[in-house]
MISEKE-234627 format. One record per residue (C-alpha): y, x, z; residue in one letter. Coordinates in steps of 0.02 Angstrom, whole numbers, padded with zeros to 5 digits, always signed. Each point is the difference from the previous one (the first is absolute). Layout:
BEGIN
YXZA
...
END
This chain:
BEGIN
-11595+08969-01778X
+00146+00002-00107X
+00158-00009+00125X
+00191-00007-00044X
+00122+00041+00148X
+00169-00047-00018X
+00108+00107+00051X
+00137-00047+00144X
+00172+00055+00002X
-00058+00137+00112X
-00150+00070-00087X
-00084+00056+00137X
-00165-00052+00011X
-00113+00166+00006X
-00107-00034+00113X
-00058-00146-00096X
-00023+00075-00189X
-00090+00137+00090X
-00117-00115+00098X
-00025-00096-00174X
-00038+00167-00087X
-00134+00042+00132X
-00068-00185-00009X
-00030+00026-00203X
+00114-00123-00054X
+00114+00023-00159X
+00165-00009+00062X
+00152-00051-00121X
+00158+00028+00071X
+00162-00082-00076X
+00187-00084+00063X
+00018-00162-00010X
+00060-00024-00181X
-00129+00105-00091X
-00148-00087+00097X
+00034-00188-00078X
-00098+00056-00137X
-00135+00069+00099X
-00001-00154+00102X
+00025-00130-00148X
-00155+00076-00104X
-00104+00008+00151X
-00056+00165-00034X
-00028+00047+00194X
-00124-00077+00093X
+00131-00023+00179X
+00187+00057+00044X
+00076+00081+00136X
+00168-00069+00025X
+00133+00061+00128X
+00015-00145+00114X
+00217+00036+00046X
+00054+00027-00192X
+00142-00087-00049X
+00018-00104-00102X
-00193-00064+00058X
-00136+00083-00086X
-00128-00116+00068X
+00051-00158-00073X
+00041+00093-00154X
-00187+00054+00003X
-00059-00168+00030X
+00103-00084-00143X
-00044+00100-00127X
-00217+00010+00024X
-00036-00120+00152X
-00166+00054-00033X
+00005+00184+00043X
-00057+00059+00164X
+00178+00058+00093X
-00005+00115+00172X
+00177+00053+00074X
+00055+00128+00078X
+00161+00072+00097X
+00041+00101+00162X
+00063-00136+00122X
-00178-00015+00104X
+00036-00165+00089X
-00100-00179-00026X
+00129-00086-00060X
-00002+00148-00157X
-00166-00084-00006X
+00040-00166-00007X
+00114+00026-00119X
-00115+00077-00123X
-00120-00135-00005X
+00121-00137-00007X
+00060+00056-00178X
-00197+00021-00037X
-00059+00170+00040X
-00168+00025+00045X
+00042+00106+00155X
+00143+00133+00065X
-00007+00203+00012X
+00112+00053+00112X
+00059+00205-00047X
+00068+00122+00141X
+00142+00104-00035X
+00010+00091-00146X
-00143-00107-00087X
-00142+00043+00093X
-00158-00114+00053X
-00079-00007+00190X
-00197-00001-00018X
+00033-00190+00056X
+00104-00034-00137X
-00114+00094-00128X
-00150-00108+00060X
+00086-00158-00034X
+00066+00054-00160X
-00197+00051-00061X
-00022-00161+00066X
+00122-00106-00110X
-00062+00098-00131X
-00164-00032+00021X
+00071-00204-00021X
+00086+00046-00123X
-00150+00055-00119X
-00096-00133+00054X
+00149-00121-00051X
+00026+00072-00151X
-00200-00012-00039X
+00029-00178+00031X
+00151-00028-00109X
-00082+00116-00140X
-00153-00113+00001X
+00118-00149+00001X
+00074+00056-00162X
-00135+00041-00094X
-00069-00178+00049X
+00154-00080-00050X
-00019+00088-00165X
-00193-00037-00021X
+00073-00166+00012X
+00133-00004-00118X
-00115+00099-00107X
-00126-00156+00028X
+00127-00127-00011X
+00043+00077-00157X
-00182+00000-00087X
-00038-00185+00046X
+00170-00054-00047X
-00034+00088-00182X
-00164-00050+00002X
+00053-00179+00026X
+00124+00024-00122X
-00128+00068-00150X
-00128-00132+00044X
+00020-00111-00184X
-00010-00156+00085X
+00117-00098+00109X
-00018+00025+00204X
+00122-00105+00110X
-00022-00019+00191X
+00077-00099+00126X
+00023+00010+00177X
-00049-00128+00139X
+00155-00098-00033X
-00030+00001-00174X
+00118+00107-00043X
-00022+00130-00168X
-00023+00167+00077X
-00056+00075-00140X
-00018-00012-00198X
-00040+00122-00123X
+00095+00041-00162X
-00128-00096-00098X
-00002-00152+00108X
+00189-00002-00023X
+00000+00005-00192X
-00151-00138-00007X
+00083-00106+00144X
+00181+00028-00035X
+00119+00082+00120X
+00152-00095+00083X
+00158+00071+00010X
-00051-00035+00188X
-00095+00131+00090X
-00140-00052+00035X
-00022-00136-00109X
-00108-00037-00158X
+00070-00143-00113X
-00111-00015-00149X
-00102-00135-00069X
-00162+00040+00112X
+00089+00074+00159X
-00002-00185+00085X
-00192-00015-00014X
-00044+00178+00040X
+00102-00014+00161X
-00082-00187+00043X
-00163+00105-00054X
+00034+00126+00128X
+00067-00113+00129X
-00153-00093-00012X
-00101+00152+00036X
+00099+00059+00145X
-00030-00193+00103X
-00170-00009-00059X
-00058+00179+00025X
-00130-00013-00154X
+00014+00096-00167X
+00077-00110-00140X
-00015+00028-00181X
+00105-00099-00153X
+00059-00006-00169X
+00165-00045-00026X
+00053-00049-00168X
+00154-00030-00078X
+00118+00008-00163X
+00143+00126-00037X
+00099+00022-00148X
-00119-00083-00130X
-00155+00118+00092X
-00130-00063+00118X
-00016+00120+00163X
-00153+00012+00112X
-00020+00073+00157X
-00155+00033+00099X
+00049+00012+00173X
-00102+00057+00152X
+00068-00019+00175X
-00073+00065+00178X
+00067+00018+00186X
+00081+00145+00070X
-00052+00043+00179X
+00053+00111+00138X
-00104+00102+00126X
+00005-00144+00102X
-00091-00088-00138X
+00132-00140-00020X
+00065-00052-00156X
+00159+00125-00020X
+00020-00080-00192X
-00056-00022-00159X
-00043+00097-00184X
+00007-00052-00183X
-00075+00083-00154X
+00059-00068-00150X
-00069+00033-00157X
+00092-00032-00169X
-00160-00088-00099X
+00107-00035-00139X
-00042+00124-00144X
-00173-00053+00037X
-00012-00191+00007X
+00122+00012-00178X
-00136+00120-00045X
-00138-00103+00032X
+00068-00165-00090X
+00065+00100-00137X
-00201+00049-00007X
-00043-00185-00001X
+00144-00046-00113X
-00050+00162-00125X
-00183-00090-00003X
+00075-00181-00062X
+00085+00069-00105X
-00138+00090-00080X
-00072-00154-00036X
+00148-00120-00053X
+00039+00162-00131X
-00176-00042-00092X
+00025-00192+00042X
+00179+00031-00083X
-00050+00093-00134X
-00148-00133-00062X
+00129-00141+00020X
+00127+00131-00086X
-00120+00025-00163X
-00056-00199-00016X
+00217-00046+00017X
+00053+00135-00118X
-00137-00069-00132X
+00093-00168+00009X
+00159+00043+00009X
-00029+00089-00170X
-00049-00132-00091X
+00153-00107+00099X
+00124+00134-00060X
-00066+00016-00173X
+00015-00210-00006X
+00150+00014+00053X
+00066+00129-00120X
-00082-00083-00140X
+00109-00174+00042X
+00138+00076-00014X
-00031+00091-00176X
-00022-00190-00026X
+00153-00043+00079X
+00068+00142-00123X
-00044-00089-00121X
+00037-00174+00032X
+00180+00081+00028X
-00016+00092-00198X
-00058-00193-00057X
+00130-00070+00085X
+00137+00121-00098X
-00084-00030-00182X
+00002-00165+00035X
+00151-00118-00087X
+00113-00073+00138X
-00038-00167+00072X
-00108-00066+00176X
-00156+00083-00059X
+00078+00158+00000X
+00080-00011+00147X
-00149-00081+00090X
-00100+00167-00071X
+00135+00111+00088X
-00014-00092+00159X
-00200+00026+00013X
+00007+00165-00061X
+00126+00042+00166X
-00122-00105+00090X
-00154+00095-00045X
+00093+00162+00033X
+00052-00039+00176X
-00173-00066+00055X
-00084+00148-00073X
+00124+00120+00065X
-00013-00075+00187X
-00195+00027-00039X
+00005+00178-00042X
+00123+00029+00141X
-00110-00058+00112X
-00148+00076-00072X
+00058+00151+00019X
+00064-00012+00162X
-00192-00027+00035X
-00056+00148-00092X
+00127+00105+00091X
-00090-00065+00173X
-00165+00021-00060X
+00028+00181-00077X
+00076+00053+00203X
-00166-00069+00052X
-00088+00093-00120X
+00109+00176+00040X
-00041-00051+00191X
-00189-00023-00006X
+00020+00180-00116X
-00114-00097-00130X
+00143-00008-00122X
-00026+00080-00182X
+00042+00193+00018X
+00069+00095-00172X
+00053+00167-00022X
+00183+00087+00028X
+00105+00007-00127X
+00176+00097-00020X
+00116-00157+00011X
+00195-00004+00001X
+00043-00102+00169X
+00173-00064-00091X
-00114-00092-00160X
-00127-00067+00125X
+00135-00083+00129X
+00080-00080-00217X
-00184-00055-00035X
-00021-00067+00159X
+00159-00099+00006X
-00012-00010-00182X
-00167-00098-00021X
+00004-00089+00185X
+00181+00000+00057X
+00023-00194-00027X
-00160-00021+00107X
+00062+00136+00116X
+00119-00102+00040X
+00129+00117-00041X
+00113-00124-00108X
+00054-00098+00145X
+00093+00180+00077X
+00128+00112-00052X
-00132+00137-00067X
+00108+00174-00016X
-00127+00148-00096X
+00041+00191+00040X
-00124+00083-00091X
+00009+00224+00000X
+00049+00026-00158X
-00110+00160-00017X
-00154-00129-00002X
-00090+00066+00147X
-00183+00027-00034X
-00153-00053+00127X
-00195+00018-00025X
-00068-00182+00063X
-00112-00153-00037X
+00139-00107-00068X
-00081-00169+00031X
-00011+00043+00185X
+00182+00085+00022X
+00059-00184-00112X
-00071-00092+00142X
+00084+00104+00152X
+00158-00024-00115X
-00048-00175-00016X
-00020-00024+00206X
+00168+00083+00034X
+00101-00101-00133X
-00067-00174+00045X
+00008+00074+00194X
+00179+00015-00035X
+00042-00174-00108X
-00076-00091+00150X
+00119+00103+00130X
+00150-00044-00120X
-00036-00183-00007X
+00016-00011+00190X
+00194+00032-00025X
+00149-00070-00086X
-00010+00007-00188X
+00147+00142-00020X
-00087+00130+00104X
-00171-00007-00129X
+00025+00153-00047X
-00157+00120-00053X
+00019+00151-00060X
-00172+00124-00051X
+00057+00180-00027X
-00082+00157-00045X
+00040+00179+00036X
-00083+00169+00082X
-00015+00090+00154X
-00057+00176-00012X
-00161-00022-00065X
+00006-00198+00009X
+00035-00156-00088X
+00077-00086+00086X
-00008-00212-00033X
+00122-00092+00107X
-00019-00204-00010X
+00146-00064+00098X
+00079-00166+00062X
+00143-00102+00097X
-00110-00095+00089X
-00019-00037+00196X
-00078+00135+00040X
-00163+00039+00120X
+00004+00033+00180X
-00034+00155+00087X
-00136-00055+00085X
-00091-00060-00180X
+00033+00155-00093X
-00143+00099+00056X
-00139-00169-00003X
+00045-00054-00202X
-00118+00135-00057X
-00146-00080+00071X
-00115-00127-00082X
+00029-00170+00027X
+00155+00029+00088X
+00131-00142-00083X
+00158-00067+00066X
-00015-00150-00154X
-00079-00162-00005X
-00091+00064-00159X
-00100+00142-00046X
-00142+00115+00050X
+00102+00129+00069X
-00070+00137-00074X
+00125+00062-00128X
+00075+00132+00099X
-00140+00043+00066X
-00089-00009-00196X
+00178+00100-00041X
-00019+00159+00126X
-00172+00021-00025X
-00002+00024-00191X
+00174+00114+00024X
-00108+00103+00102X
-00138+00004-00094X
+00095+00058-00130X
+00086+00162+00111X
+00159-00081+00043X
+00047-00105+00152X
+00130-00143+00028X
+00130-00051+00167X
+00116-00119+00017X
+00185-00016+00057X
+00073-00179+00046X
+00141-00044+00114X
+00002-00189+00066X
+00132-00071-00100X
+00021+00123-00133X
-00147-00006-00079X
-00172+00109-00057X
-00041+00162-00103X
-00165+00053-00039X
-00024+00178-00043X
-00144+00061-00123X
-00045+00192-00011X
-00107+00028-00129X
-00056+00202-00043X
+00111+00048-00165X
-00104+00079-00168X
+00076+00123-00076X
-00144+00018-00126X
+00023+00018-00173X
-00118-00126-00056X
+00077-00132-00077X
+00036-00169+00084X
-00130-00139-00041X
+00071-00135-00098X
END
């Protein structure tokens, strides 16, 4: 055994190291303030402390390592020595002769306390290492629990939470409270679990519900607890996030109609734009006659005929002017059902300048764009940035955005209908920037206007954003949008620069 003896004010004790020596023990021998150390790292396996030290060594012993295995010592022989020593918790008294020395008495009962000693410190040694094994366990299972990727929450027989897992606390939501879950599901997984603790059976639900504009599902399994008595001690939860996968799975389903409205869309597309060409042509050939009924009207002398002339001449031009609005406002619906069904006529890139496409396209449509009923403020890069495209297809994205933004602007009051379209670049970027006043979009909305069919209007298809981003990024750039609620909306085209030499096509 590893012994320490500390020393007494006297020292002697030689008689006792000698006996120790013969016994095989490894004997450490130290004063009082050197053997703390010794006695706080537990690096002996018992101590020999003097039983008349003062201050008293014992209960100095016993403070600092109850644990270790303590046998005193001193030269006063009598039972009340004794008495002493086990009342401040030594496992027996050796009582020296003069001058240190042990009768073959006394050496029996200190082989004896020894031999306690050992077995005491076996004991305590084992009780350690099972303490450890069991932090060591507790430990594994708690990081175990803690890795598992789905939800585990039990409760006691009281129905208390005992225990919930990291995951369980991000799917649940975790209370300020400890203890507590507060989240959307947490009062139906704890009636769940309830449930199972009074009725002793396995239970299984979904529970469903919505948060922030998402729908959550959660598979949820839920079994009894028992003890070694075989009474129900609590209950357990599982609970599986089945979200991904049910969005998955209709987005599947949804992916499949949409398959086949995009070929229903794109017959109905092809039979409407056939029409609404011959509308549109109609219409623009009344009002070359409303041109000239207007030119009659002028050559005419003055008097009611003339003035009757003028007057059907503005009437012609308005009726035929509200037709071709509104034919094209058709053509520009049936074209984003074309792009969407990815039936629509296909030409090849050309080098384009973005600045004379955004002037042709205001240009040719901007009265039908709506555009003349805002404040419309051009910034066009003078160094006439350069883009290879399919113009008709970038026109229509242009086309979305603008009439996307004269819609926003009519929602407020007539001096914030402001709209201004600016070009510039970014690195290796155009950039195309369509910008307005208007109310803004929500947070929450931002991310769900690039899908198809998504539309906050009592009109429309929409699929013009969705029409918008998909041609952008067929053509090697990609769009985002800013808004603030209030302020308004900017849309944000980057579109790969050419720095060819070829010349633009005109």
């Amino acid at each position: 055994m590893k012994l320490l003896r500390i020393e007494g004010e006297d020292g002697a004790a030689s008689g006792l190291d000698r006996l120790l020596a013969d016994l095989g023990h490894e004997v450490r021998i130290e004063p009082a303030p050197a053997a703390w150390e010794w006695v706080r790292a537990r690096r002996v396996d018992a101590v020999l402390c003097p039983l008349a030290a003062d201050p008293p060594l014992l209960e100095e012993v016993r403070r600092r390592s109850p644990q270790l295995p303590l046998i005193a010592y001193g030269e006063d022989a009598t039972a009340l020595a004794a008495g002493r020593a086990f009342a401040r918790g030594a496992l027996g008294y050796v009582a020296l002769s003069t001058g240190g020395e042990l009768s073959r008495d006394m050496a029996e009962v200190l082989e004896d306390l020894l031999a306690r000693a050992a077995a005491r410190a076996r004991v305590e040694a084992e009780r350690v290492e099972v303490l450890r094994e069991n932090q060591r366990l507790s430990k594994f299972y708690a990081d175990v629990i803690d890795s598992v990727r789905q939800g585990i929450v039990v409760i006691d027989h009281e129905g208390r939470i005992r225990l919930r897992n990291p995951v369980a606390a991000q799917i649940l939501g975790e209370s300020d409270v400890a203890g507590r879950l507060d989240g959307s599901a947490a009062p139906k997984l704890l009636a769940l679990l309830v449930e199972t603790l009074s009725s002793g059976e396995t239970q299984a639900d979904t529970i469903a519900y919505e948060a922030e504009e998402q729908r959550v599902v959660l598979d949820v399994s839920a079994s009894v607890l028992r003890g070694a008595d075989g009474k129900a001690a609590g209950a357990v939860a599982v609970v599986a996030d089945r979200s991904t996968e049910r969005l998955l799975e209709r987005q599947l389903v949804h992916q499949e109609r949409l398959a086949t409205l995009g070929s229903l869309l794109a017959s109905i597309a092809h039979e409407i734009n056939n029409t609404l060409t011959s509308v549109t042509g109609c219409a623009e050939m009344g009002l070359e006659l409303a041109e000239t009924a207007e030119k009659a009207a002028d050559d005419a002398p003055p008097g009611p005929a003339r003035d009757q002339l003028r007057e059907l001449g503005a009437e012609i031009r308005m009726i035929f002017d509200m037709v071709l609005d509104a034919g094209i406002s058709a053509q520009t619906i049936a074209n984003n059902m074309l792009q969407y069904s990815r039936q629509g006529p296909t030409s090849h890139r050309v080098r384009e300048s973005v600045n004379r496409l955004i002037e042709k396209t205001i240009g040719l449509m901007g009265k039908h764009l709506g555009t003349d009923k805002v404040e419309l403020d051009l910034a066009l890069d003078p160094s006439q940035p350069q883009v290879r495209i399919e113009p008709a297809k970038l026109q229509q994205g242009l086309i979305n955005l603008i009439v996307n933004a004269v819609h926003a602007l009519m929602e407020v009051e007539p001096e914030r209908r402001r709209l201004r379209v600016s070009t510039g670049t970014e690195g290796d970027y155009v950039v195309i920037a369509v910008t307005d006043e208007g109310p803004g979009i929500p947070a929450a909305r931002l991310e769900r206007i690039w899908k198809p069919f998504f539309t906050t209007k009592g009109h429309g298809t929409g699929l013009g954003l969705y029409i918008t981003r998909r041609v952008i990024e067929e053509l090697g750039g990609r769009i985002e949008c800013e808004s603030e609620v209030g302020a308004g909306t900017c849309f944000k085209v980057h579109l790969p620069l050419d720095r060819g030499t070829l010349p633009a096509e005109r």
